[in-house]
Residue frames as qw, qx, qy, qz and C-alpha x, y, z in Angstrom:
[[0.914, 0.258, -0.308, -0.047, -25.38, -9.44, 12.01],
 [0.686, -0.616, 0.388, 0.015, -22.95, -11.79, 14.24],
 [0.522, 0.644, -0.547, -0.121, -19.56, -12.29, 13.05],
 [0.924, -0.365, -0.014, 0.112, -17.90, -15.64, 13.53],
 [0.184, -0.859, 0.475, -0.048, -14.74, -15.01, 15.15],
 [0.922, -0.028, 0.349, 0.165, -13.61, -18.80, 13.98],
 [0.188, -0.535, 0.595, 0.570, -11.37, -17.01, 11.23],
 [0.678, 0.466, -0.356, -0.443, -11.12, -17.71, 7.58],
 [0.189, 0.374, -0.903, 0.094, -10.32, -21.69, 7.20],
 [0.503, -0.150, 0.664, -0.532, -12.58, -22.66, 10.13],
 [0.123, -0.203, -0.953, -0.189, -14.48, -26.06, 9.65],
 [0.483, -0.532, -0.286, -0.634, -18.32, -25.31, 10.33],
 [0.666, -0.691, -0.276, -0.053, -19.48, -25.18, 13.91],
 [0.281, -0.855, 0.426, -0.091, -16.50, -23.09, 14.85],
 [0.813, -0.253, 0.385, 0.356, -14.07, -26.69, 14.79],
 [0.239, -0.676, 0.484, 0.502, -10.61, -26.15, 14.10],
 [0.599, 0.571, -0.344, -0.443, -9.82, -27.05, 10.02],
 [0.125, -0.310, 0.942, -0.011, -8.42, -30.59, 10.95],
 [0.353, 0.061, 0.828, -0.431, -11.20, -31.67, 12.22],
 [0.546, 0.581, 0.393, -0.458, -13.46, -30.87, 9.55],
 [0.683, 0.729, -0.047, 0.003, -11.57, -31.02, 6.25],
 [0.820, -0.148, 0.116, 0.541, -7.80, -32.29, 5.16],
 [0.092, -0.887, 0.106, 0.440, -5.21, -29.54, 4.30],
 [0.585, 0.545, -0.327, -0.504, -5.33, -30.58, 0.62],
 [0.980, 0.110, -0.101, -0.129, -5.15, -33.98, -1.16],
 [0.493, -0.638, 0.572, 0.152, -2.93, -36.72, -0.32],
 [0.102, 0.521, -0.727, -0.436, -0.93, -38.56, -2.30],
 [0.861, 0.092, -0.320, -0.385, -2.33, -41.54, -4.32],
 [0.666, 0.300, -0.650, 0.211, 0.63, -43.47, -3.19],
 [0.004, -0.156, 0.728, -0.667, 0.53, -42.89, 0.47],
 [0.627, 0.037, 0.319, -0.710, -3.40, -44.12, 0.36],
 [0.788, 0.351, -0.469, -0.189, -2.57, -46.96, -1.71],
 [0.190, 0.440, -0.754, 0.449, -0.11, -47.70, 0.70],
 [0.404, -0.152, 0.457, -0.778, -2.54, -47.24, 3.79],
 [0.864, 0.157, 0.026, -0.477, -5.25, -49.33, 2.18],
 [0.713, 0.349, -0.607, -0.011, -2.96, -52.51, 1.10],
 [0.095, 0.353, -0.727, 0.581, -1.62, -52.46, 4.54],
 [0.409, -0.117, 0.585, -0.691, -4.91, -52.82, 5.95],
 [0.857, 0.258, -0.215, -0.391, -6.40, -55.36, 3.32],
 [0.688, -0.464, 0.553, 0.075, -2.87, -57.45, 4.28],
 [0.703, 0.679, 0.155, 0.139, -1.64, -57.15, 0.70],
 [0.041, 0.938, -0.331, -0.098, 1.40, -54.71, 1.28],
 [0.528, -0.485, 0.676, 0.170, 4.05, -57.64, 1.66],
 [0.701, 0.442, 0.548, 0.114, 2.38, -59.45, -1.80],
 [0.154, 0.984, -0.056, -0.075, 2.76, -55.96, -3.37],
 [0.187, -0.876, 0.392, 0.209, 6.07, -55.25, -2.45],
 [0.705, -0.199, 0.657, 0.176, 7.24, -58.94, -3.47],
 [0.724, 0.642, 0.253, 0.014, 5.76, -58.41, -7.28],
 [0.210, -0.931, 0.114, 0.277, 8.82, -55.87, -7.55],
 [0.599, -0.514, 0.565, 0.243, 10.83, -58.19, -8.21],
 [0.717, 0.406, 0.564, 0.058, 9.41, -59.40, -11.14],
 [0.524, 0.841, 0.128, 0.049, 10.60, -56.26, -12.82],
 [0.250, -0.847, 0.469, 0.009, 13.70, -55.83, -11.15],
 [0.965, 0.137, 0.122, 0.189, 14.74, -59.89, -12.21],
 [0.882, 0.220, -0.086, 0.408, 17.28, -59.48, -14.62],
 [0.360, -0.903, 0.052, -0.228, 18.58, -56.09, -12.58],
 [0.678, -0.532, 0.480, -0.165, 19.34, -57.67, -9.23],
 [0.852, -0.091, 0.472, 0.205, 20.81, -61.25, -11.25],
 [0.350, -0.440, 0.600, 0.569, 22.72, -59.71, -13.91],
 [0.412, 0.582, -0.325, -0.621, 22.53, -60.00, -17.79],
 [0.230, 0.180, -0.939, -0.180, 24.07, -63.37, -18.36],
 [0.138, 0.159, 0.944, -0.253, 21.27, -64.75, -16.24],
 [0.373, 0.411, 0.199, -0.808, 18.63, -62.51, -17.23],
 [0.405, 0.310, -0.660, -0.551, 19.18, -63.77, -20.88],
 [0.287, -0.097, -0.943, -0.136, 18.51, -67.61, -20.04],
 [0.107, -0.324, -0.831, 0.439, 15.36, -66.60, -17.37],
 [0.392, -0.537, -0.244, -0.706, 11.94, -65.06, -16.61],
 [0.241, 0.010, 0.566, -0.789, 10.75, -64.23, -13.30],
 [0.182, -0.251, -0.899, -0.311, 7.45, -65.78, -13.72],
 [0.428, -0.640, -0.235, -0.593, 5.52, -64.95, -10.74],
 [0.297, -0.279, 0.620, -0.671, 5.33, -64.77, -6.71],
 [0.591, -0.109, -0.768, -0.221, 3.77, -67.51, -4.63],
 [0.636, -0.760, -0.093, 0.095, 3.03, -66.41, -0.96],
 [0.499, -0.769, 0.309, 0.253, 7.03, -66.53, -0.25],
 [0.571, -0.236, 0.599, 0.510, 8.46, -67.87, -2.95],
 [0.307, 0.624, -0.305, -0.651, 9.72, -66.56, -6.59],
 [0.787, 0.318, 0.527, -0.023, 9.03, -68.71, -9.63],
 [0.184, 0.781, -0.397, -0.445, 11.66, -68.13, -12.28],
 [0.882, 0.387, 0.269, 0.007, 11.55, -70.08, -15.48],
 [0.559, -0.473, 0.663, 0.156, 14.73, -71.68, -17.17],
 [0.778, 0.358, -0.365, -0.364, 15.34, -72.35, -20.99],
 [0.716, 0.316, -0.622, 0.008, 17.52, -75.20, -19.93],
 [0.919, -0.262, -0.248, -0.158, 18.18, -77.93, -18.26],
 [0.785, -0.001, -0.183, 0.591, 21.94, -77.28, -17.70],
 [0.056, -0.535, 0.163, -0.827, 20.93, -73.89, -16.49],
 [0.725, -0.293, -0.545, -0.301, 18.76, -75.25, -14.78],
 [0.877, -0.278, -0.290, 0.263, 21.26, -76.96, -12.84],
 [0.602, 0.244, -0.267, 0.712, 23.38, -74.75, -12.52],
 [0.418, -0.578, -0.069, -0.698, 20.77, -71.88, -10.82],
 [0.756, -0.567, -0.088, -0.314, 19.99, -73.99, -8.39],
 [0.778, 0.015, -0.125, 0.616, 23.58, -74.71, -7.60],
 [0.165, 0.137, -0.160, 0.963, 23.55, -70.41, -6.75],
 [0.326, -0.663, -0.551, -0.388, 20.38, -70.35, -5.30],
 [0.447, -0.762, -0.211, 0.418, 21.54, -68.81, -1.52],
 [0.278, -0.101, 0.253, 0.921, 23.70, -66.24, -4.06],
 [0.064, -0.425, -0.542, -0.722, 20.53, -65.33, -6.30],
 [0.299, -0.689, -0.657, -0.066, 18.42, -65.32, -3.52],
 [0.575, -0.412, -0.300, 0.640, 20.55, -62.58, -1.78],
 [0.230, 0.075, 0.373, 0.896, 20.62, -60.67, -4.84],
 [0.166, -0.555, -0.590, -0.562, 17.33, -60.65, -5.19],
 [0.616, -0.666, -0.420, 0.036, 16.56, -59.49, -1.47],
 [0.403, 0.007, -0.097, 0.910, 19.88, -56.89, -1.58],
 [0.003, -0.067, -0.012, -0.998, 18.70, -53.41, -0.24],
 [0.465, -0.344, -0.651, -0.492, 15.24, -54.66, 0.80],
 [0.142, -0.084, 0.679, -0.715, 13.54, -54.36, 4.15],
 [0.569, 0.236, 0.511, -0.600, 10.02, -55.64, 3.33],
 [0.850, 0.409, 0.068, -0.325, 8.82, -58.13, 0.98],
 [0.082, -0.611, 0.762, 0.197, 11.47, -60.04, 1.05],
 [0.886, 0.143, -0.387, -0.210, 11.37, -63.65, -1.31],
 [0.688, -0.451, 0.533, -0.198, 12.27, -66.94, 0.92],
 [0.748, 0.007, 0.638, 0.182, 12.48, -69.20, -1.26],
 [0.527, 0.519, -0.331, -0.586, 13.16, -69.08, -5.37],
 [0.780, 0.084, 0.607, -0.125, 11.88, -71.90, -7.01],
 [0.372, -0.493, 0.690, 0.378, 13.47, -73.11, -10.50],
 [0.660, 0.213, 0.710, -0.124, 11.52, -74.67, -13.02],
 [0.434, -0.105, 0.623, 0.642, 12.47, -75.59, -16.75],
 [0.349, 0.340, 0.192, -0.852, 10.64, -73.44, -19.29],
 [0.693, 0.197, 0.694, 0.014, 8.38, -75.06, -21.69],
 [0.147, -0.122, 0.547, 0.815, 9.57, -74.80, -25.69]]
């Protein structure tokens, strides 16, 4: 009987164990990753973040009168019990917008968009 001299490990037909099998499972998150990237989703993804991060990144006092609502291609959508908040948000909108986009390098929001919430 011929031994194979490929070692213990070997993929079949003598190829090295790359070639034939991974060197154990990868992470869910680094194939999630891999696959979003290539679907052109990763930048949508990364933007949702925010939504949970809202009152975070802008603070308590604001948090209280807002909701993050939702993403729009580039822009955030963040709902407003009032009307004199309202105004006043969008009067700190190149401040909020910084906040929101502090420590970020990808998925970054362009634009946040204001809009009064309905009672």
């Amino acid at each position: 009987m011929k031994r194979d001299n490929a070692g213990p490990g070997a993929g079949s037909r003598g190829k090295p164990p790359s070639q034939t099998q991974r060197n154990g499972p990868e992470m869910v998150g680094e194939l999630l990753g891999g696959f979003l990237e290539k679907v052109g989703l990763r930048e949508a993804v990364l933007r949702a973040d925010v939504l949970e991060d809202w009152e975070e990144r802008v603070g308590e006092a604001i948090g209280k009168v807002t909701r993050a609502q939702g993403i729009r291609g580039t822009s955030l959508i963040v709902e407003v019990r009032s009307s004199a908040w309202l105004m006043e948000l969008n009067l700190m909108k190149s401040e909020i917008l910084r906040k929101v986009n502090e420590g970020r390098t990808e998925g970054l929001i362009e634009r946040i968009v204001f809009v009064l919430a309905e009672q």
